[in-house]
N, C-alpha and C positions, 0 to 999 in steps of 0.2 A: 430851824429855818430851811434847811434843806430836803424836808417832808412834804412842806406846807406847798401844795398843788402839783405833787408828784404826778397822778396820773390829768391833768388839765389839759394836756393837751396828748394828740392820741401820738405814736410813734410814726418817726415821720420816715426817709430813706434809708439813710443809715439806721437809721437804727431796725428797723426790719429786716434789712440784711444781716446784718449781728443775729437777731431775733432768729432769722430762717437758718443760716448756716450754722449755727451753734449749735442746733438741732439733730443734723444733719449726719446718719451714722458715721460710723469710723468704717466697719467693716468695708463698706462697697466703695469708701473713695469719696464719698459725696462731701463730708465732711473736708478734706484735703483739698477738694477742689475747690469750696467755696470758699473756702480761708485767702487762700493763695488767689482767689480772683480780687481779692482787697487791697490787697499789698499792706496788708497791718501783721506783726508778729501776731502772733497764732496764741496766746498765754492767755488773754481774756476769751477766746472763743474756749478755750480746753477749760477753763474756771466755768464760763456763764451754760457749757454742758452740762458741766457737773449740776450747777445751780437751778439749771430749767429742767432736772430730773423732777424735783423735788414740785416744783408747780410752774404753769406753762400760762400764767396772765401777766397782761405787765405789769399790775402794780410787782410783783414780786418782780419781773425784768428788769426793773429800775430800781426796787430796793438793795440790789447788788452791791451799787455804788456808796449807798450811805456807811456802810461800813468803812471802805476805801476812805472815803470825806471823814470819817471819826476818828481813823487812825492817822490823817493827814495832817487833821486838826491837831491831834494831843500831838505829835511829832513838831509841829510847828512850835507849839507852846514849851515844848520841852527843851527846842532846841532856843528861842528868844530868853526862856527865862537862864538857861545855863550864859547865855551873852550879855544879857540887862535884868532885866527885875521881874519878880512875879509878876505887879502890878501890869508893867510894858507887854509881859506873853498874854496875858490874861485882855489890854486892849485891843492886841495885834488879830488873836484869834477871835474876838468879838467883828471887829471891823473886818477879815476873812470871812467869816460866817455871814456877814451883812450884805457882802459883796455879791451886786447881779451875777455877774463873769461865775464865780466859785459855784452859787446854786446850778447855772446854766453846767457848769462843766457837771457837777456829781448828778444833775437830775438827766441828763441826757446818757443812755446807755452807749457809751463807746470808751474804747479803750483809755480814753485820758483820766478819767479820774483815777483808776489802776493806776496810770504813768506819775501822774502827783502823790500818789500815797507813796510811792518810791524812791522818789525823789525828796518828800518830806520828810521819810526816814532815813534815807541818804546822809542827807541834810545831818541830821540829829548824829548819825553814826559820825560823820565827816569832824563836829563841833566834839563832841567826845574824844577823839585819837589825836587832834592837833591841841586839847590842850592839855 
């Protein structure tokens, strides 16, 4: 579900700036300065560099996240089914995966789906050590 009309619409503000400054070398500064005109931590621009080496269209710009969205996902599951039931992780992440909000966060390229995959395994790490 979070494939289906990934490129549908084109990249709008943010997300070109992402796009452009990501880009943007290290050597001359250029890259530093456009980070720091965001005021976003700097971790998704130094990842989506690395990422837009390899190809520079957006489908691949936006496919970034779906990984982010995959390991949020199984975190999620991982962490409902260690609290309740396979069955319960297994609805929780369907109805997650269903959710407008969830597609809109992972198919728009900005730092929040990075920030939930984090958080998701956060999550999971957090449910493991307390019990």
């Amino acid at each position: 579900m979070m494939i289906h009309n990934l490129t549908y619409s084109s990249p709008w503000g943010d997300e070109w700036a992402e796009y452009l400054f990501s880009q943007a070398p290290f050597k001359n500064g250029d890259f530093y300065r456009g980070v720091v005109s965001t005021f976003q931590p700097p971790l998704y621009n130094v990842l989506m560099h690395v990422w837009l080496k390899i190809d520079k269209s957006v489908l691949w710009f936006r496919l970034f996240n779906i990984p982010c969205g995959i390991i949020a996902a199984v975190s999620i599951f991982a962490a409902v089914r260690r609290l309740a039931s396979q069955r319960i992780a297994i609805f929780t992440v369907f109805v997650m995966g269903a959710t407008y909000h969830w597609i809109y966060c992972i198919q728009e390229c900005s730092e929040y789906a990075i920030m939930l995959m984090f958080v998701a395994v956060a999550l999971y790490c957090y449910i493991l050590v307390a019990e």
